[in-house]
VMD Tcl script that draws the C-alpha trace (Angstrom):
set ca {
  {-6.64 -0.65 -17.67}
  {-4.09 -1.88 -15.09}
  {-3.37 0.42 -11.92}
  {0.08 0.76 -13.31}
  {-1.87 1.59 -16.41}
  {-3.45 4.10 -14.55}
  {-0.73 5.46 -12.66}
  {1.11 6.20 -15.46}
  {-1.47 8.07 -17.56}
  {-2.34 10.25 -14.21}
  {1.21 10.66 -14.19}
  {1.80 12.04 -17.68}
  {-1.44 14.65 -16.83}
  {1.00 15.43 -13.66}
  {3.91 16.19 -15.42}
  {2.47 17.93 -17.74}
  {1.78 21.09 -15.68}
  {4.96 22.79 -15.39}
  {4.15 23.66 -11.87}
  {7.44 25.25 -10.80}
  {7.99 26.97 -7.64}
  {6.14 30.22 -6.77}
  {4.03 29.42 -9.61}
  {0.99 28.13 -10.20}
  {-0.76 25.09 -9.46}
  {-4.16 25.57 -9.53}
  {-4.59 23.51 -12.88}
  {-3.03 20.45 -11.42}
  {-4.97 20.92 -8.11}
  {-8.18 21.48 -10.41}
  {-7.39 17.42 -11.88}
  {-6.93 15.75 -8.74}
  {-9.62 17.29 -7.05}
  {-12.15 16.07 -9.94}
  {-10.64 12.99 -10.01}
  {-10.89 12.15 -6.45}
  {-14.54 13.81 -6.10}
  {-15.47 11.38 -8.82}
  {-14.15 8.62 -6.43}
  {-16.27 9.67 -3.86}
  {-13.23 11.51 -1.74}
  {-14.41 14.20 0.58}
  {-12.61 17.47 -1.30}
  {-10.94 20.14 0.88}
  {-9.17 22.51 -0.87}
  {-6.73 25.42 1.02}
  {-6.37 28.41 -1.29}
  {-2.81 30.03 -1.45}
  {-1.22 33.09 -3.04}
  {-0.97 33.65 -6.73}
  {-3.30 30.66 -8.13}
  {-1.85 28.13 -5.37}
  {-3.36 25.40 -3.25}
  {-3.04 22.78 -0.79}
  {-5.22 19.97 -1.54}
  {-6.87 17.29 1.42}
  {-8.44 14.24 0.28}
  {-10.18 11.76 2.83}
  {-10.84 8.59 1.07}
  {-12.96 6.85 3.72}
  {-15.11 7.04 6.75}
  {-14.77 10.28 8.29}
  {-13.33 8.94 11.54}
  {-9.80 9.35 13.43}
  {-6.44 7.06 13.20}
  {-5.97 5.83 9.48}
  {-2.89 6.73 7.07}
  {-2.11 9.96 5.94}
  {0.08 10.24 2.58}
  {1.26 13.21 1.56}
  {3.33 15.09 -1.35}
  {4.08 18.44 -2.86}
  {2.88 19.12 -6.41}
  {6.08 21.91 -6.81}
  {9.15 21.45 -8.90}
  {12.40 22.53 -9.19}
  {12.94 24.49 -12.51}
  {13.63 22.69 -15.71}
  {16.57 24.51 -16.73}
  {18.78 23.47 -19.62}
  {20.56 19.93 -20.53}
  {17.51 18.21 -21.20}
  {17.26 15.66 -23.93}
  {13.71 15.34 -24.11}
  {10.53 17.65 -23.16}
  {10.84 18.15 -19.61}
  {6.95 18.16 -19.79}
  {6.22 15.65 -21.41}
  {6.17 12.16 -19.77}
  {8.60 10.04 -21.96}
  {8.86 6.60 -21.70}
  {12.69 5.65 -22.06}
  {12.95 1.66 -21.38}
  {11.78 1.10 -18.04}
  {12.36 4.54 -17.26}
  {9.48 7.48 -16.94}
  {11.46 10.65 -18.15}
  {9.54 14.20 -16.99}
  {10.04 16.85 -14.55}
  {9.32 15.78 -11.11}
  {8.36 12.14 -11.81}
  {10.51 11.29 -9.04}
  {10.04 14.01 -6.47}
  {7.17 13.68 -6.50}
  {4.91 13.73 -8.75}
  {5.32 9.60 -9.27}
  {4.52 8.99 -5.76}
  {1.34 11.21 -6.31}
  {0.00 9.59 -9.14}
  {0.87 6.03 -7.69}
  {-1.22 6.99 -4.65}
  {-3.97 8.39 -5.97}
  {-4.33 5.96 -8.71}
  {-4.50 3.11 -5.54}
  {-6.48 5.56 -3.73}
  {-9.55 5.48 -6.23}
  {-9.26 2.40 -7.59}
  {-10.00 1.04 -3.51}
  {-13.28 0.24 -2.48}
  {-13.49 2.00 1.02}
  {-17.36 1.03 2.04}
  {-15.71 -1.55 4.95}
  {-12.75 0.51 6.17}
  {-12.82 1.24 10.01}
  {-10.57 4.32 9.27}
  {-9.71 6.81 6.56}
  {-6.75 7.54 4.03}
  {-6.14 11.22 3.91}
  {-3.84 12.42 0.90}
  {-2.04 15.96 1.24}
  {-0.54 17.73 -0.99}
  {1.53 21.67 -0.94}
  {2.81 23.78 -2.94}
  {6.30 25.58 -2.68}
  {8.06 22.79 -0.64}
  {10.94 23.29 -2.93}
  {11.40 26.81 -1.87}
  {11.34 26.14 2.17}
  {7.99 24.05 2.56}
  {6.29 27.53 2.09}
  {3.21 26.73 1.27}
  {2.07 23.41 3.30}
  {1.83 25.42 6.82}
  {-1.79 26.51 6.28}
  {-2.60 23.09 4.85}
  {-1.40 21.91 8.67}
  {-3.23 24.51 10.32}
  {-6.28 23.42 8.68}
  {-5.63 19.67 9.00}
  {-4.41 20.72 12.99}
  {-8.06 22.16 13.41}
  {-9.85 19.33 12.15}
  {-10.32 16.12 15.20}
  {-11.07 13.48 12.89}
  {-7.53 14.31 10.92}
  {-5.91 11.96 13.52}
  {-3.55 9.63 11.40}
  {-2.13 7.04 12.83}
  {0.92 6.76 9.88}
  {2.08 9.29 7.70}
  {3.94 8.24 4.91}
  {5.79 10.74 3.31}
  {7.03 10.03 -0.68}
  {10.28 11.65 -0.76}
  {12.21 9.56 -2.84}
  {14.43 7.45 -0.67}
  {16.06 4.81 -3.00}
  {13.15 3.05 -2.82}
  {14.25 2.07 0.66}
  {11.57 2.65 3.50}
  {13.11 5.28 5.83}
  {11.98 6.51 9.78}
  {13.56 9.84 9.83}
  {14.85 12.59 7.82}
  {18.48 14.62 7.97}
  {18.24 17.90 9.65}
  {18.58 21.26 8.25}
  {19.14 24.54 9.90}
  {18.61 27.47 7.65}
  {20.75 30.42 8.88}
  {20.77 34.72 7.95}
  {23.74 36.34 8.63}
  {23.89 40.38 8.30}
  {26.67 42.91 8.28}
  {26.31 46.62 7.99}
  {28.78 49.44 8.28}
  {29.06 53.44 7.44}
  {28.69 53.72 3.47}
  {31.56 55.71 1.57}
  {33.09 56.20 -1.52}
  {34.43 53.49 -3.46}
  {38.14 54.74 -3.57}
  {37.77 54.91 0.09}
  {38.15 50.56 -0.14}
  {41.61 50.16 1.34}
  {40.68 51.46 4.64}
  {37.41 51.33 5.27}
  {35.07 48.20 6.21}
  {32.58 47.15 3.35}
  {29.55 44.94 4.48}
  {29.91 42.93 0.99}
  {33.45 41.92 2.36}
  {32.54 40.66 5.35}
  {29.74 38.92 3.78}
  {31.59 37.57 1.13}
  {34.13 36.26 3.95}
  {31.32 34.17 5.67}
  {29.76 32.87 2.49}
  {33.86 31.55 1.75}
  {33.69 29.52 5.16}
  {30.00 28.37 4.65}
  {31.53 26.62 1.18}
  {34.60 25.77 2.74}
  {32.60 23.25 5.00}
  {31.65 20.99 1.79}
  {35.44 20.18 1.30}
  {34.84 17.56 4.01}
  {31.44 17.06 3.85}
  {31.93 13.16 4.11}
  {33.44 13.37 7.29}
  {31.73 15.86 8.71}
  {28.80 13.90 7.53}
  {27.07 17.20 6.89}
  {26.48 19.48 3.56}
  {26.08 23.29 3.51}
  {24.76 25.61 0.32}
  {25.14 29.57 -0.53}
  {21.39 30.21 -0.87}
  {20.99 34.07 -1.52}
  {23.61 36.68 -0.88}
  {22.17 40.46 -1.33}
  {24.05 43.38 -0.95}
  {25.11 46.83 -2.05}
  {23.80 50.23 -3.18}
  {26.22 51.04 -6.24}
  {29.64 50.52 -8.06}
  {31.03 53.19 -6.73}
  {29.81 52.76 -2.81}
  {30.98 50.72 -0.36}
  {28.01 48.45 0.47}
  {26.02 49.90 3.39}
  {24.46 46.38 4.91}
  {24.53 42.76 3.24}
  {22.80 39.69 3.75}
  {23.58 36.60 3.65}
  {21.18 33.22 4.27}
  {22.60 29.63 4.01}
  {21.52 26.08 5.13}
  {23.24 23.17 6.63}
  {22.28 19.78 6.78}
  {23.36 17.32 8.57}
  {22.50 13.52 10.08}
  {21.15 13.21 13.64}
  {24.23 12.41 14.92}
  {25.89 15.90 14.18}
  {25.54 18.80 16.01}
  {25.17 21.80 13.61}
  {26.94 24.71 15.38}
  {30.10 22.51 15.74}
  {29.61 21.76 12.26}
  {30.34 25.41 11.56}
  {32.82 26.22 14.07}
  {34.75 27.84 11.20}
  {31.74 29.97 10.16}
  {30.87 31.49 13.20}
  {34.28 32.22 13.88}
  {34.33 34.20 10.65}
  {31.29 35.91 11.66}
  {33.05 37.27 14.49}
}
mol new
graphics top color blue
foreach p $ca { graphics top sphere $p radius 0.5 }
foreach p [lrange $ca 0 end-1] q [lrange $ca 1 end] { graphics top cylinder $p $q radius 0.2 }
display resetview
C-alpha cells in the first residue's frame, strides 16, 4: 500500500469518530495510540474530563531539538446541509469529503501515516506528535498536554509545525485574537416598570450591536469580531438583574485591538 494509500485509510478511521467538541475522544485516541505503539513510538497519554485525552508520541531517540507536529482531534459540529455522511470519508473526485478532513484530521493522518512508515534507528533527534482535544471551543483541552510536555527536558523541539489549514501555503505566524466578557447588572423590577428603569439585557444587547457593527468594515479594519454567548435574565416579566456578554476579535499583527473597538468600549461606557 502507498503512504497516500495509507493516509487515506487512517484517515477514513479518523473521520469516522464523530469526535465533536466537549465530547469524547477516547476511541480515536485509543487508534492512534495502538498504531503508533506498534511502530515502536514511545506512548504518553494525558487523561482529560469526560473520556478525553491529549496524546504525545516520540518517534525517535529520546533526546532534545527535533520537530514537534501537532493537531487537535476535535470538530466543529456537523450540523445540517450535508450531502453526504459527514462521517463517513467520501471520496468525491480528487476531493476527501468528511468532517474535519481539513482541520485537521487530514494533517493527522498524513503525519502519522509518514511518521510510522519512517525508519528512525539513525535519527540524531526525535519527532514528537501532539494532539488535544477541545481546541475548537478555546484550545481547552491542550494546556495540560503543555504542562506535561513543559515538564519533560528532552521535549525540546527545535520546529513545531502546526497543521492548521493554511491554503496549503507555509505560514510563520498566526492572527491574533482577544476574547473579551463584558457584564452589566442593575436593581431587578417589574417588567411594566421598562420605560424608566435600566435593564442589564439592554445594555448588553447595546454592546453586542457595536461588537457586530465592527464586521461592516471588517476589510478595512483588517479585523473580524463574533457574538459568542450572551446570558441574561431571570423571567418574562423581570427586568434582567445582571447579563453577560463574551465576544472575540481577531485581528492581523498590524492592528491594535482596543482601537479596533473604539466603538465598543464607548458603548460599554
Amino acid at each position: 500500500m502507498s503512504l497516500r494509500d495509507e493516509a487515506v485509510d487512517l484517515l477514513a478511521a479518523l473521520v469516522a469518530f464523530p469526535t465533536e467538541s466537549r465530547t469524547p475522544n477516547a476511541a480515536l485516541i485509543d487508534l492512534v495510540a495502538e498504531r503508533a505503539a506498534e511502530a515502536g513510538a514511545a506512548v504518553n497519554r494525558v487523561e482529560g474530563p469526560a473520556g478525553r485525552s491529549n496524546l504525545h508520541l516520540r518517534f525517535g531517540p529520546e533526546a532534545p531539538g527535533g520537530v514537534l507536529v501537532c493537531g487537535h482531534t476535535d470538530v466543529v459540529a456537523a450540523g445540517p446541509g450535508w450531502a453526504t455522511d459527514p462521517y463517513t470519508l467520501t471520496v468525491c473526485g480528487d476531493r476527501l469529503l468528511g468532517r474535519g478532513t481539513a482541520d485537521m484530521k487530514g494533517f493527522i493522518a498524513c503525519a502519522l501515516a509518514a511518521a510510522i512508515r519512517c525508519d528512525p534507528s539513525g535519527w540524531k533527534a526525535p519527532l514528537h506528535v501532539g494532539l488535544s482535544y477541545d481546541e475548537e471551543i478555546g484550545c481547552a483541552g491542550v494546556a495540560s498536554l503543555l504542562q506535561r510536555l513543559a515538564g519533560d527536558p528532552l521535549v525540546a523541539p527545535a520546529i513545531v509545525v502546526v497543521g492548521e489549514p493554511t491554503g496549503l501555503t507555509l505560514r510563520t505566524s498566526h492572527a491574533g485574537k482577544v476574547t473579551y466578557t463584558v457584564r452589566a447588572s442593575c436593581i431587578p423590577g417589574h417588567s411594566s416598570l421598562a420605560p424608566t428603569r435600566t435593564n442589564a439585557l439592554d445594555q448588553i444587547v447595546a454592546v453586542a450591536r457595536a461588537v457586530i457593527e465592527v464586521n461592516a468594515h471588517a476589510t478595512e479594519l483588517g479585523a473580524s469580531t463574533n457574538v459568542g454567548t450572551l446570558h441574561a435574565g431571570a423571567a418574562v416579566n423581570v427586568l434582567a438583574p445582571s447579563a453577560e456578554l463574551c465576544f472575540e476579535c481577531r485581528h492581523r499583527c498590524s492592528c491594535d485591538p482596543e482601537e479596533i473597538l473604539a466603538d465598543v468600549w464607548a458603548q460599554v461606557e
